[in-house]
VEXLUM-374793 format. One record per atom (N, C-alpha, C, O, CB): residue number from 0; chain; x, y, z; atom name. Coordinates in nm, 3 decimals. Glycine has a CB too. Example, Ala and Ser with C-alpha at 12.3 -4.5 7.8 and 13.67 -1.06 7.14 Angstrom:
<atoms>
+-------+--------+---------+---------+---------+--------+
! torlo ! padren !       x !       y !       z ! torlum !
+-------+--------+---------+---------+---------+--------+
!     0 !      A !   1.319 !  -0.569 !   0.780 !      N !
!     0 !      A !   1.230 !  -0.450 !   0.780 !     CA !
!     0 !      A !   1.320 !  -0.330 !   0.780 !      C !
!     0 !      A !   1.424 !  -0.332 !   0.846 !      O !
!     0 !      A !   1.131 !  -0.447 !   0.905 !     CB !
!     1 !      A !   1.285 !  -0.225 !   0.708 !      N !
!     1 !      A !   1.367 !  -0.106 !   0.714 !     CA !
!     1 !      A !   1.290 !   0.003 !   0.787 !      C !
!     1 !      A !   1.341 !   0.114 !   0.804 !      O !
!     1 !      A !   1.408 !  -0.060 !   0.572 !     CB !
+-------+--------+---------+---------+---------+--------+
</atoms>
This chain:
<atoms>
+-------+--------+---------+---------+---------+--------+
! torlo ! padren !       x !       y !       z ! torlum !
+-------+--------+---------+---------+---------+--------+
!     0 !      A !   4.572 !  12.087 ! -15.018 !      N !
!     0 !      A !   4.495 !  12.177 ! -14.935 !     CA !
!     0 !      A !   4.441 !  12.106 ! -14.810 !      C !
!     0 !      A !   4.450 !  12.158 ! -14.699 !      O !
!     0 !      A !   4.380 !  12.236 ! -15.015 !     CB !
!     1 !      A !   4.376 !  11.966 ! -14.834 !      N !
!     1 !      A !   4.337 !  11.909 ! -14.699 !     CA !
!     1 !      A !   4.439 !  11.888 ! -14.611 !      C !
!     1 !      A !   4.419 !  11.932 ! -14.498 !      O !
!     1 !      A !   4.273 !  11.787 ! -14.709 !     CB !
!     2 !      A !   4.541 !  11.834 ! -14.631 !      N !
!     2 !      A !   4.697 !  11.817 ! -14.540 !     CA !
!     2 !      A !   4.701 !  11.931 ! -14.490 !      C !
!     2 !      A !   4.700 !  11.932 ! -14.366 !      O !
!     2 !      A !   4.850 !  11.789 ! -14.620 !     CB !
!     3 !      A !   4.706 !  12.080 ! -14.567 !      N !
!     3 !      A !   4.733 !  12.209 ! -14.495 !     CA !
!     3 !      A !   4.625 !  12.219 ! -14.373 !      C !
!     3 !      A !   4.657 !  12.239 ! -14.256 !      O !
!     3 !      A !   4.718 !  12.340 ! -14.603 !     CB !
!     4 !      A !   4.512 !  12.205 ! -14.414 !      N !
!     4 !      A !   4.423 !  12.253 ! -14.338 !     CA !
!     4 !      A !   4.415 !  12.142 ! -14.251 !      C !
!     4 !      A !   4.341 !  12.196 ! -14.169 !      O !
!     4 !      A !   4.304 !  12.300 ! -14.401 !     CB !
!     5 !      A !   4.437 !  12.004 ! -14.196 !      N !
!     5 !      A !   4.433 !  11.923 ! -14.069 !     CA !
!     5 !      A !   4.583 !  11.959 ! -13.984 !      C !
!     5 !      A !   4.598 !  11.935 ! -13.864 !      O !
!     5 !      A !   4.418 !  11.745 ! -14.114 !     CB !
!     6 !      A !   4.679 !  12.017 ! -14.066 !      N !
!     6 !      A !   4.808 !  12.057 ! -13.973 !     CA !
!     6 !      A !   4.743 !  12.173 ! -13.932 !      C !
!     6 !      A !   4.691 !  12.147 ! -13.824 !      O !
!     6 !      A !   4.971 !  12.083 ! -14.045 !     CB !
!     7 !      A !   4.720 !  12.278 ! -13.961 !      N !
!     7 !      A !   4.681 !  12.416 ! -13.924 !     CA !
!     7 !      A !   4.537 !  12.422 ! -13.794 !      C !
!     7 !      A !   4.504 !  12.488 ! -13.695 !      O !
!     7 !      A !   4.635 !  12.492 ! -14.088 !     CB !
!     8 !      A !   4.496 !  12.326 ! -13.865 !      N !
!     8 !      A !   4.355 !  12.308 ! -13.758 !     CA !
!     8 !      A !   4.437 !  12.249 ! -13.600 !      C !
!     8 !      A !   4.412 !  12.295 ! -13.489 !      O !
!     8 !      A !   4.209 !  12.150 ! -13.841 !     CB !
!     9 !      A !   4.526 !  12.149 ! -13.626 !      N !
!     9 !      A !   4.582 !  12.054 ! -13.538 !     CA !
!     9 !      A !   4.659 !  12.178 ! -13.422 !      C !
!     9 !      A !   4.642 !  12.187 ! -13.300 !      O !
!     9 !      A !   4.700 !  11.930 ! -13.634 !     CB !
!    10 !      A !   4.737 !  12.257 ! -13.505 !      N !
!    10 !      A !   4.833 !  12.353 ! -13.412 !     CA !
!    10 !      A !   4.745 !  12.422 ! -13.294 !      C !
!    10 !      A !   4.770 !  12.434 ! -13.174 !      O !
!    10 !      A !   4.906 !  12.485 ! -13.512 !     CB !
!    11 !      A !   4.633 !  12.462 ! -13.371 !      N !
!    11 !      A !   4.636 !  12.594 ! -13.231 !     CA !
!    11 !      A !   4.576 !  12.472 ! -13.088 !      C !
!    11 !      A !   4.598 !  12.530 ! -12.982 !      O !
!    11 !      A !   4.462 !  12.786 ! -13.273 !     CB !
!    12 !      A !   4.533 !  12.380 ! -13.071 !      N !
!    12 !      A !   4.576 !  12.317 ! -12.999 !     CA !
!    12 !      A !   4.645 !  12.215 ! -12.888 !      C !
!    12 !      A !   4.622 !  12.157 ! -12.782 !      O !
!    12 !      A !   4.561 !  12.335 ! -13.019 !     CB !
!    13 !      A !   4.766 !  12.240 ! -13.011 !      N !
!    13 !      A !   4.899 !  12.161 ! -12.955 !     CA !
!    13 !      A !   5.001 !  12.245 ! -12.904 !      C !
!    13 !      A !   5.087 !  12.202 ! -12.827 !      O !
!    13 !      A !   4.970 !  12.076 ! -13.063 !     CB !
!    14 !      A !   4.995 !  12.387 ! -12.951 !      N !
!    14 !      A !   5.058 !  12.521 ! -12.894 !     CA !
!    14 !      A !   4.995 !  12.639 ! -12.823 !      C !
!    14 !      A !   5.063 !  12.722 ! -12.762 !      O !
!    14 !      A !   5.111 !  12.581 ! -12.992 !     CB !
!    15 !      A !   4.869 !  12.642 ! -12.832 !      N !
!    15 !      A !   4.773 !  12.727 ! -12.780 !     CA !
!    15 !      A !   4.749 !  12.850 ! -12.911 !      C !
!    15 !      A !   4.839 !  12.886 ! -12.987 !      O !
!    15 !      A !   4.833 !  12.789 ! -12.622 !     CB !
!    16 !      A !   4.611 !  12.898 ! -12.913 !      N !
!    16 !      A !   4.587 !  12.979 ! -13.054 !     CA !
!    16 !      A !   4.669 !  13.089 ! -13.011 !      C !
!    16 !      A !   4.682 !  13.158 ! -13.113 !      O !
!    16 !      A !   4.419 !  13.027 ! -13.103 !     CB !
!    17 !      A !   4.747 !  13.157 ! -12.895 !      N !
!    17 !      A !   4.792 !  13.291 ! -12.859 !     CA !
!    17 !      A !   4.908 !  13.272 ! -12.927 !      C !
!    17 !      A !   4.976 !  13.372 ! -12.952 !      O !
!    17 !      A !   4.804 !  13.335 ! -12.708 !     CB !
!    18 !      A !   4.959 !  13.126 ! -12.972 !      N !
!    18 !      A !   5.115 !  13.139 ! -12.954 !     CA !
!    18 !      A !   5.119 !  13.138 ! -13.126 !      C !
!    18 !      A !   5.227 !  13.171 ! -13.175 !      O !
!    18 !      A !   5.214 !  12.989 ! -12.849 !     CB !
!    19 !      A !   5.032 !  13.110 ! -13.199 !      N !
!    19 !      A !   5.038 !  13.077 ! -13.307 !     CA !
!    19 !      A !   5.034 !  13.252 ! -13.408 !      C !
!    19 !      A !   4.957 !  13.346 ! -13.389 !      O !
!    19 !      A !   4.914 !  12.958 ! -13.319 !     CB !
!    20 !      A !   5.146 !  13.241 ! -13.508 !      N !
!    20 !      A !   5.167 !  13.404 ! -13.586 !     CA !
!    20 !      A !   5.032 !  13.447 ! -13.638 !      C !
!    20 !      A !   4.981 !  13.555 ! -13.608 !      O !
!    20 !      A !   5.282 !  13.406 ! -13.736 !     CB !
!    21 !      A !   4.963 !  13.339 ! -13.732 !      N !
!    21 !      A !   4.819 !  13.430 ! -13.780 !     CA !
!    21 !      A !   4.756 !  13.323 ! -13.759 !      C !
!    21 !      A !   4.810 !  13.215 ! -13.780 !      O !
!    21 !      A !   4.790 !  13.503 ! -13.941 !     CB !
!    22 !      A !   4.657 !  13.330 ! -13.722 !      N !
!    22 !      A !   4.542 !  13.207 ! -13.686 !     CA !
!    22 !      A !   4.445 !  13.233 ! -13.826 !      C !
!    22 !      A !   4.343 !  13.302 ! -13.823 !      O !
!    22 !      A !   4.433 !  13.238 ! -13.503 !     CB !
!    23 !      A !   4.504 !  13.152 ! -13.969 !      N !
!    23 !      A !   4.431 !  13.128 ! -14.101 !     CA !
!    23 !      A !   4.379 !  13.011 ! -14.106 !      C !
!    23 !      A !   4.339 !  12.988 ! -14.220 !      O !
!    23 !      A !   4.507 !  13.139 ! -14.217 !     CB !
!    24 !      A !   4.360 !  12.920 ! -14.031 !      N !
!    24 !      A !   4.248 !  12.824 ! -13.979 !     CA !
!    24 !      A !   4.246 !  12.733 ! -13.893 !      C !
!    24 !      A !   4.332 !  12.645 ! -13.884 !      O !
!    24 !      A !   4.206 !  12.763 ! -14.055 !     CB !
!    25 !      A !   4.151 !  12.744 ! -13.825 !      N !
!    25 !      A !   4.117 !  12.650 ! -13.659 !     CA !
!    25 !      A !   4.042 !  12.512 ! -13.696 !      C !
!    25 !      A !   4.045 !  12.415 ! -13.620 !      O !
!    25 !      A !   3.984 !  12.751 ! -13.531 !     CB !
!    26 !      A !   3.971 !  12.512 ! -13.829 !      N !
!    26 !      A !   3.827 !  12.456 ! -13.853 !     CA !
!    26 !      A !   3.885 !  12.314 ! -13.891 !      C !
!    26 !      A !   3.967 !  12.349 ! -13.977 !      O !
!    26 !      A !   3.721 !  12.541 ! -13.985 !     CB !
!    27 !      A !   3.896 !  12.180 ! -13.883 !      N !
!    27 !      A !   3.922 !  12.086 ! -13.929 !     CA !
!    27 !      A !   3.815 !  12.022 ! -14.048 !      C !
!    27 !      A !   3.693 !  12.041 ! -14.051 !      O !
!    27 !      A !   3.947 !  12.020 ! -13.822 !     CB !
!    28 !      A !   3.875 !  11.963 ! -14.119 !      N !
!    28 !      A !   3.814 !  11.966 ! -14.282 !     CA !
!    28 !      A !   3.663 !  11.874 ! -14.230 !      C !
!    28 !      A !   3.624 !  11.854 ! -14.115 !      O !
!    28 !      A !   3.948 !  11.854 ! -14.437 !     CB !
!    29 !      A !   3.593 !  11.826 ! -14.377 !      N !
!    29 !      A !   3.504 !  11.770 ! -14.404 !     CA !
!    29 !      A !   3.528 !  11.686 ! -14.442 !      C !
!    29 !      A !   3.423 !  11.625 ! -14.465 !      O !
!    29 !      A !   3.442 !  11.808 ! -14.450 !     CB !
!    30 !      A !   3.637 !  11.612 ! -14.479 !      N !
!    30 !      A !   3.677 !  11.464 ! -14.536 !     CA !
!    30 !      A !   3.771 !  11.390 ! -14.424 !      C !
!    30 !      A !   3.809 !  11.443 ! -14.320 !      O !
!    30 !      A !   3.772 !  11.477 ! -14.693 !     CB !
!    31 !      A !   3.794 !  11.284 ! -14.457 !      N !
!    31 !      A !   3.927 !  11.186 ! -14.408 !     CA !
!    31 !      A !   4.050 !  11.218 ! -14.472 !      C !
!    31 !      A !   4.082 !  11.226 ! -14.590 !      O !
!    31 !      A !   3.909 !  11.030 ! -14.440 !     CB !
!    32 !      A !   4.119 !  11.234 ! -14.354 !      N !
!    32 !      A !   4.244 !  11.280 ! -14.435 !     CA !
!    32 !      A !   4.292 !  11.249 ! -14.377 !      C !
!    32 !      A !   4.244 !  11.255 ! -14.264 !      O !
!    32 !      A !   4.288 !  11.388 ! -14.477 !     CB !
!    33 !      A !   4.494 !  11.160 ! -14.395 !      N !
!    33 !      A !   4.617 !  11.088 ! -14.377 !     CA !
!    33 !      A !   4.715 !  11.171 ! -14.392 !      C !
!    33 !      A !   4.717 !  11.223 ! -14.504 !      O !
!    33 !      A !   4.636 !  10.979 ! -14.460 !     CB !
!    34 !      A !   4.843 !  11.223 ! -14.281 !      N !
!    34 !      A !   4.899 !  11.311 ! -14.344 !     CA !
!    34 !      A !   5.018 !  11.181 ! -14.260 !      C !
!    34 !      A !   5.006 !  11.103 ! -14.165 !      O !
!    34 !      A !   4.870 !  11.502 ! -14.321 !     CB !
!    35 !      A !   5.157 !  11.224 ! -14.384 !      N !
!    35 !      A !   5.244 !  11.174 ! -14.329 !     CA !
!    35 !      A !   5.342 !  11.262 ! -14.370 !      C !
!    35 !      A !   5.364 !  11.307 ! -14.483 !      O !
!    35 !      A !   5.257 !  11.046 ! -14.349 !     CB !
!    36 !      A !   5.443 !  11.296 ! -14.184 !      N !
!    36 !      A !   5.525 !  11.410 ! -14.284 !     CA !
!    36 !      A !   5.663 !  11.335 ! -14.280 !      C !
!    36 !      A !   5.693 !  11.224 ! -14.239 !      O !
!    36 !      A !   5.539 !  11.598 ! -14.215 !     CB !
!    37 !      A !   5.730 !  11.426 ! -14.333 !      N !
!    37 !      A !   5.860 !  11.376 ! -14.399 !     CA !
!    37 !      A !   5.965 !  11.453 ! -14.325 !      C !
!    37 !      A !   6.078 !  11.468 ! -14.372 !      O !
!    37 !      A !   5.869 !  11.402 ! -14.565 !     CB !
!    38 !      A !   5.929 !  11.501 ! -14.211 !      N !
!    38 !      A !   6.075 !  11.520 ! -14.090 !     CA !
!    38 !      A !   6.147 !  11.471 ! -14.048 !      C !
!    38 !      A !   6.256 !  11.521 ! -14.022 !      O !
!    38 !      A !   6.079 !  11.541 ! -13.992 !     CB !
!    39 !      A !   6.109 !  11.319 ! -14.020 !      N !
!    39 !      A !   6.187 !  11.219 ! -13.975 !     CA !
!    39 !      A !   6.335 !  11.179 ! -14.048 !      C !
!    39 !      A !   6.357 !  11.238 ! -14.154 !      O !
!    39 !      A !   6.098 !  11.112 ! -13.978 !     CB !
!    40 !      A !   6.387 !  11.131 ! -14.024 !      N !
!    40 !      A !   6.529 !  11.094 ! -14.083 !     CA !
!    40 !      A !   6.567 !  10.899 ! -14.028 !      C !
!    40 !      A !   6.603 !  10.859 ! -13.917 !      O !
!    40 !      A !   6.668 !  11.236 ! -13.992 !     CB !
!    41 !      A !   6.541 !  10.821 ! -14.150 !      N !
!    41 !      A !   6.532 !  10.667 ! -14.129 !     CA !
!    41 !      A !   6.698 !  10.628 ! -14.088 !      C !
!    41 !      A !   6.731 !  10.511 ! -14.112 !      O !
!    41 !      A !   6.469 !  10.579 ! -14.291 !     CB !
!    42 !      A !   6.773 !  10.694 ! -14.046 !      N !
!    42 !      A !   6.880 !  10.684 ! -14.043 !     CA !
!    42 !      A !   6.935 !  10.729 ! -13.869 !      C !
!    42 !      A !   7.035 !  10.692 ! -13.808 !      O !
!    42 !      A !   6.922 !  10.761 ! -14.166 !     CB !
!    43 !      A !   6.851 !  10.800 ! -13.837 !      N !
!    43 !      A !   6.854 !  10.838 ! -13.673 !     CA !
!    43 !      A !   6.766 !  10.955 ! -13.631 !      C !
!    43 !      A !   6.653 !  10.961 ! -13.678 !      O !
!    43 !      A !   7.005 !  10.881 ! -13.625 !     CB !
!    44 !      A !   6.805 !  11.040 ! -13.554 !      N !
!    44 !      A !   6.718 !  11.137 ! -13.467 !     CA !
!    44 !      A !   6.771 !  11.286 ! -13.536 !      C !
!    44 !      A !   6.706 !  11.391 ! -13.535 !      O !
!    44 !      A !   6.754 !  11.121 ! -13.274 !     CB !
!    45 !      A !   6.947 !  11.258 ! -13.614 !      N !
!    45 !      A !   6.975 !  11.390 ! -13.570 !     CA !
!    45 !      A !   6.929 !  11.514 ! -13.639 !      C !
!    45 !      A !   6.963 !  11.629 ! -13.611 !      O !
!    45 !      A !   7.103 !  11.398 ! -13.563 !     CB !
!    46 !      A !   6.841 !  11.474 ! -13.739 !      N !
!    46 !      A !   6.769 !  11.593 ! -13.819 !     CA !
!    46 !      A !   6.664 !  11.645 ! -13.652 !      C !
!    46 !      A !   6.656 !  11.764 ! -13.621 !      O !
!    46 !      A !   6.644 !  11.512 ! -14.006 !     CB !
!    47 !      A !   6.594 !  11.533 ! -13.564 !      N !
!    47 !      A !   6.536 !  11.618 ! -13.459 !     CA !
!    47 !      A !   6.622 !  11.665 ! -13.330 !      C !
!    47 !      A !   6.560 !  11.732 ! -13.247 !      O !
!    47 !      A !   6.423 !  11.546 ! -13.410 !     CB !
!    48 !      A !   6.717 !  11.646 ! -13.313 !      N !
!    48 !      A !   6.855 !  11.678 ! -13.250 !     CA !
!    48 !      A !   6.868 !  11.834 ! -13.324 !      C !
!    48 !      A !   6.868 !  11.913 ! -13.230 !      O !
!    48 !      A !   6.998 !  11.546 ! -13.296 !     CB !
!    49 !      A !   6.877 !  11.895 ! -13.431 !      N !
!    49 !      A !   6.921 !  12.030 ! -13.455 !     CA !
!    49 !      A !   6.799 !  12.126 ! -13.489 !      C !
!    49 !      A !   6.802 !  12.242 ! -13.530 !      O !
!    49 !      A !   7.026 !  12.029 ! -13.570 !     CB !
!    50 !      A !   6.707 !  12.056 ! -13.465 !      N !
!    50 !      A !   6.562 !  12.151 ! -13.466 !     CA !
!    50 !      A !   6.513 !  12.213 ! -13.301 !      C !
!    50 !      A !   6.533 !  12.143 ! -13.202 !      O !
!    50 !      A !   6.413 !  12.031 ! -13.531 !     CB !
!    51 !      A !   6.461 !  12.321 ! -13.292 !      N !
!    51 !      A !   6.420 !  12.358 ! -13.175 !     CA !
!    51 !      A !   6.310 !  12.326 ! -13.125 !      C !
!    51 !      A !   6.216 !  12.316 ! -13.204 !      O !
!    51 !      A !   6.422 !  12.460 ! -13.167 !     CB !
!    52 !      A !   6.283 !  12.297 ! -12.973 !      N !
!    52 !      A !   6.139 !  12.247 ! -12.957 !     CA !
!    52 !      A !   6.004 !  12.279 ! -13.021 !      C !
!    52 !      A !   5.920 !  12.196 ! -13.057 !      O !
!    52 !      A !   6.115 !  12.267 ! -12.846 !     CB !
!    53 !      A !   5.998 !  12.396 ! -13.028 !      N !
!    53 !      A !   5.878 !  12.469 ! -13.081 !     CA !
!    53 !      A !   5.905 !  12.469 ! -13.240 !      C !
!    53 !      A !   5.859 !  12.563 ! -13.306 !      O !
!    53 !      A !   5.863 !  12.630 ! -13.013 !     CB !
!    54 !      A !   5.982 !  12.362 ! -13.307 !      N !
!    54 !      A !   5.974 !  12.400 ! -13.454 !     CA !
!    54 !      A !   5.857 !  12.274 ! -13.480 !      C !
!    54 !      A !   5.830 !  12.167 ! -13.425 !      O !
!    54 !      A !   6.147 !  12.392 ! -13.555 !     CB !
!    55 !      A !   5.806 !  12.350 ! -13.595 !      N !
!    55 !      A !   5.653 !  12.197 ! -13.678 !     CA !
!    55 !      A !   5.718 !  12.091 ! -13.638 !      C !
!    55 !      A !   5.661 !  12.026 ! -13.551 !      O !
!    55 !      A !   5.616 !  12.163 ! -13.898 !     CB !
!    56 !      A !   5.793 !  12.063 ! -13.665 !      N !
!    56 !      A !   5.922 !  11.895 ! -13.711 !     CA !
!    56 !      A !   5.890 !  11.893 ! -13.581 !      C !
!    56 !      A !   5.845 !  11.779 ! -13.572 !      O !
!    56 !      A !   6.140 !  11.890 ! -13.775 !     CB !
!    57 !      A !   5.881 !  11.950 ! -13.449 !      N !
!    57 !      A !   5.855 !  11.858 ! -13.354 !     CA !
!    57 !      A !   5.722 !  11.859 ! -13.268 !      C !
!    57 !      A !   5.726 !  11.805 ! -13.157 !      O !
!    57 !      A !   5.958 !  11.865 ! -13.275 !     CB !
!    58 !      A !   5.621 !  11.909 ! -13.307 !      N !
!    58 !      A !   5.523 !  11.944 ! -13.308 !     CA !
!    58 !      A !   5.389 !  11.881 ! -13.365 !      C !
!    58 !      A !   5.275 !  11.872 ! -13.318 !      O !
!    58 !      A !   5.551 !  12.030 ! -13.341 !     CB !
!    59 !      A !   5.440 !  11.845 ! -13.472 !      N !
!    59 !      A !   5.338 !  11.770 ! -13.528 !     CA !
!    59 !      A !   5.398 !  11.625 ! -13.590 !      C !
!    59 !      A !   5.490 !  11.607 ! -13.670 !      O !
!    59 !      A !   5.268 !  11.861 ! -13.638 !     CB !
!    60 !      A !   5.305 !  11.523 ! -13.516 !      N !
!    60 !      A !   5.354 !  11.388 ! -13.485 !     CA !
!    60 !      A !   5.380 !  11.366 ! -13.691 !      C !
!    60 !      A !   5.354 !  11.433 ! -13.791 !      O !
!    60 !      A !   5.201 !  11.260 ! -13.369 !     CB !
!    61 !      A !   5.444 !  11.232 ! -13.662 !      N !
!    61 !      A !   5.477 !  11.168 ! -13.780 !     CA !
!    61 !      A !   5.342 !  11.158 ! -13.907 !      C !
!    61 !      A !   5.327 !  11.186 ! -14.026 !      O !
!    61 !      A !   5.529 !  11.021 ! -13.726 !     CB !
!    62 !      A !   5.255 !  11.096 ! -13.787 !      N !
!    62 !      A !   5.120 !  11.045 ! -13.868 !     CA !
!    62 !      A !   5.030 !  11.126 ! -13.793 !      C !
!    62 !      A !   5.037 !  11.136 ! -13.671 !      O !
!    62 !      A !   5.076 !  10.871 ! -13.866 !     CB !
!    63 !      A !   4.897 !  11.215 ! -13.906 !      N !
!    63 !      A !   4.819 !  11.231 ! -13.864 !     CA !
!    63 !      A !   4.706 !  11.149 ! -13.934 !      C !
!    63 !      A !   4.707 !  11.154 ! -14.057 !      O !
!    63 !      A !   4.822 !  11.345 ! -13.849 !     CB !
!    64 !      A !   4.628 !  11.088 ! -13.887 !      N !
!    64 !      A !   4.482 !  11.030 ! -13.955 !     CA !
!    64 !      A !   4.392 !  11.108 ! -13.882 !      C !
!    64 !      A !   4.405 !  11.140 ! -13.764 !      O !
!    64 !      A !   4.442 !  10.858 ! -13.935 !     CB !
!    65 !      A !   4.301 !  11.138 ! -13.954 !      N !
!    65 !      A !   4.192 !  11.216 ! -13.914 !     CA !
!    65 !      A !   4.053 !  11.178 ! -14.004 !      C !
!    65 !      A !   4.022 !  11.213 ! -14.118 !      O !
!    65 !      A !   4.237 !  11.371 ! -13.928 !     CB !
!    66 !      A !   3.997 !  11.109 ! -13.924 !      N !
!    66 !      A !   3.867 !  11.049 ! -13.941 !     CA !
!    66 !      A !   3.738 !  11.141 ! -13.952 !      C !
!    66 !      A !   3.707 !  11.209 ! -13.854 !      O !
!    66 !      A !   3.851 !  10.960 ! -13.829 !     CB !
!    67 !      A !   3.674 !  11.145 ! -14.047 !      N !
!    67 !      A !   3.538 !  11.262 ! -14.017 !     CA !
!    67 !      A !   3.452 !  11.124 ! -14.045 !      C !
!    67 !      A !   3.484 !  11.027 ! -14.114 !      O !
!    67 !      A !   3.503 !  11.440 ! -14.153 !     CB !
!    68 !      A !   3.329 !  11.149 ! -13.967 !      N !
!    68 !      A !   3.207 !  11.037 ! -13.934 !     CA !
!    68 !      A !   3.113 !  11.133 ! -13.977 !      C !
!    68 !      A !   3.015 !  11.082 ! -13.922 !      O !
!    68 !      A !   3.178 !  10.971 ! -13.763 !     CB !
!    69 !      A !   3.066 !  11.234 ! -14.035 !      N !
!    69 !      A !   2.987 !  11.388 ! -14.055 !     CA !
!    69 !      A !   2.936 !  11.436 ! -13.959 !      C !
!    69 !      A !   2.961 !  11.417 ! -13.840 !      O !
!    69 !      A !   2.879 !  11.399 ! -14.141 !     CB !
!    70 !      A !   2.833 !  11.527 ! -14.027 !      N !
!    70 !      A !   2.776 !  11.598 ! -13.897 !     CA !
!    70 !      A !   2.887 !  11.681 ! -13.822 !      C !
!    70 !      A !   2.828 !  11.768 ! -13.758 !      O !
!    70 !      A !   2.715 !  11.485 ! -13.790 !     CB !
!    71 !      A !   3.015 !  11.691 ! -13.802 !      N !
!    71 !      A !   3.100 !  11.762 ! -13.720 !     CA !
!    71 !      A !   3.143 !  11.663 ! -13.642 !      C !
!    71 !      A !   3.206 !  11.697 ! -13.542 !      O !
!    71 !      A !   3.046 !  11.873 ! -13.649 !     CB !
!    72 !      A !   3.119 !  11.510 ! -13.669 !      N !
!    72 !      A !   3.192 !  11.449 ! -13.567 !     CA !
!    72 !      A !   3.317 !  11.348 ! -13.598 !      C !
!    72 !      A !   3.301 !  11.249 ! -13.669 !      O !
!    72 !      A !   3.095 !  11.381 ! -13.495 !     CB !
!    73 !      A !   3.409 !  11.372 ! -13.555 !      N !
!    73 !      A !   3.564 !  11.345 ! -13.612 !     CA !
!    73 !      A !   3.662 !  11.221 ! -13.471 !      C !
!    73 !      A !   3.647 !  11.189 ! -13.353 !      O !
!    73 !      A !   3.663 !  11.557 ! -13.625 !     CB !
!    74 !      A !   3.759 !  11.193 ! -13.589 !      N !
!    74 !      A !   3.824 !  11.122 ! -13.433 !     CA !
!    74 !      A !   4.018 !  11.181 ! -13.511 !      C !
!    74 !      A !   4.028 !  11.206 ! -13.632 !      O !
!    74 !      A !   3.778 !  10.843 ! -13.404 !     CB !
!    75 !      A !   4.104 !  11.189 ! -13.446 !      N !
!    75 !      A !   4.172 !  11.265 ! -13.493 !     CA !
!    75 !      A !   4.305 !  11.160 ! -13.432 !      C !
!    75 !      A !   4.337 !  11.190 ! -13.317 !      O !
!    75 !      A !   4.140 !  11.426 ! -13.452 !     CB !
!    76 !      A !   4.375 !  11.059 ! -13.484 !      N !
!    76 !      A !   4.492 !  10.980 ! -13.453 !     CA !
!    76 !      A !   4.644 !  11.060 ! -13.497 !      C !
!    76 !      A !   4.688 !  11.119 ! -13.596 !      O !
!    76 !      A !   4.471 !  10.833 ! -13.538 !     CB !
!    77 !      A !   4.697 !  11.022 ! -13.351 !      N !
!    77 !      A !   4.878 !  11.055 ! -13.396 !     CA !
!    77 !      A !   4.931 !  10.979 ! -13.371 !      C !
!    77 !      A !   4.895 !  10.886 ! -13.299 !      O !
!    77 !      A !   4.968 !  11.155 ! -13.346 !     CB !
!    78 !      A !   5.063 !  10.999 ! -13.439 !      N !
!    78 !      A !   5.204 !  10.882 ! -13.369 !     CA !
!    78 !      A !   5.305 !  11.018 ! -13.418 !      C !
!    78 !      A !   5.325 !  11.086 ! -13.519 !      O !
!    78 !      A !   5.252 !  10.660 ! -13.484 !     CB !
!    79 !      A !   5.354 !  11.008 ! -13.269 !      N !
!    79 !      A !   5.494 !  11.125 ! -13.259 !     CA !
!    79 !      A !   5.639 !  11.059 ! -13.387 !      C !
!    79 !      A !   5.699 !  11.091 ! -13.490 !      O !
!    79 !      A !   5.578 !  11.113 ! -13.031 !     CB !
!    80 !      A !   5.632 !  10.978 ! -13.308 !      N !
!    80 !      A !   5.772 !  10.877 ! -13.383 !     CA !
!    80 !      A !   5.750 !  10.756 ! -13.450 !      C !
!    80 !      A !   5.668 !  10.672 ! -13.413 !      O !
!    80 !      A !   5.876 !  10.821 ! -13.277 !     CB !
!    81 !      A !   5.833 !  10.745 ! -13.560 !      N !
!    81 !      A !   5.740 !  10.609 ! -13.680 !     CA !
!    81 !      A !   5.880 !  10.561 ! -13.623 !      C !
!    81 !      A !   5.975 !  10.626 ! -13.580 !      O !
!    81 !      A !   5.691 !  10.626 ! -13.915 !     CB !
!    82 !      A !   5.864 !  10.448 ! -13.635 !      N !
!    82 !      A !   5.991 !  10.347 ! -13.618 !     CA !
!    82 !      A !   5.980 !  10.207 ! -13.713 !      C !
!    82 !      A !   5.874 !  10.146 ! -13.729 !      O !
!    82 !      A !   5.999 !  10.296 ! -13.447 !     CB !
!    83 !      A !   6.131 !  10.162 ! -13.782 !      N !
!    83 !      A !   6.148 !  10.061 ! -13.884 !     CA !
!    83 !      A !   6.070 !   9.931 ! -13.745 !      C !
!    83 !      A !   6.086 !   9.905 ! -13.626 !      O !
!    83 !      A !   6.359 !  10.042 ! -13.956 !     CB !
!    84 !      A !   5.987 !   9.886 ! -13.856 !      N !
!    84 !      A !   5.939 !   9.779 ! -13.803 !     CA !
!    84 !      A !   5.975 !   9.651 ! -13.885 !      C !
!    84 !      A !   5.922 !   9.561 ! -13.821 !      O !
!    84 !      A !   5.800 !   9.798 ! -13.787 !     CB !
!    85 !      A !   6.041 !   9.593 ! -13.999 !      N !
!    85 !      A !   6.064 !   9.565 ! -14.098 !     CA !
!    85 !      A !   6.184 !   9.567 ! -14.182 !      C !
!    85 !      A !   6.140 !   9.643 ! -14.269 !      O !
!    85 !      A !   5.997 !   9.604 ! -14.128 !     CB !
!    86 !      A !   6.339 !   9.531 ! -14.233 !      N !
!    86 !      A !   6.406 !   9.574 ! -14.294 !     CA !
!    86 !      A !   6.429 !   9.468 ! -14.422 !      C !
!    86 !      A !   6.507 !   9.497 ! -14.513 !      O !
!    86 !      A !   6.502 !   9.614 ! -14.213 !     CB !
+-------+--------+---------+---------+---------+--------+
</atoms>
């Protein structure tokens, strides 16, 4: 549920809230939360090669960290593209 709700919070301003189908939440959580998604392909690009611009997979970076400090005050980290640093 926290992963859902820091992607969902994240969209309406990475696409604008008009563009988004139902706006079921804007509000970013109350905890720290790490999301890492699994779009990428460790082998090359071409899983993002046959996706369309406006699909999630390219939309929402690799890594999200999202820091809550309370009170409502947050710091919110991305990385678009993870790359082998290591083999």
């Amino acid at each position: 549920m926290l992963a859902e709700k820091i992607i969902t919070a994240y969209l309406p301003e990475e696409v604008g809230e008009e563009c988004l189908l139902n706006a079921t939440n804007t509000l970013y959580p109350n905890k720290t939360v790490y999301v890492i998604n699994e779009w990428w392909k460790p082998e090359g690009n071409t899983l993002w090669e046959r996706q369309p611009s406006n699909a999630p997979s390219n939309i929402i970076p690799d890594v999200l960290a999202y820091h809550y400090n309370g009170t409502n005050d947050f710091i919110l980290y991305g990385c678009k593209k993870l790359k082998k640093l290591i083999e």
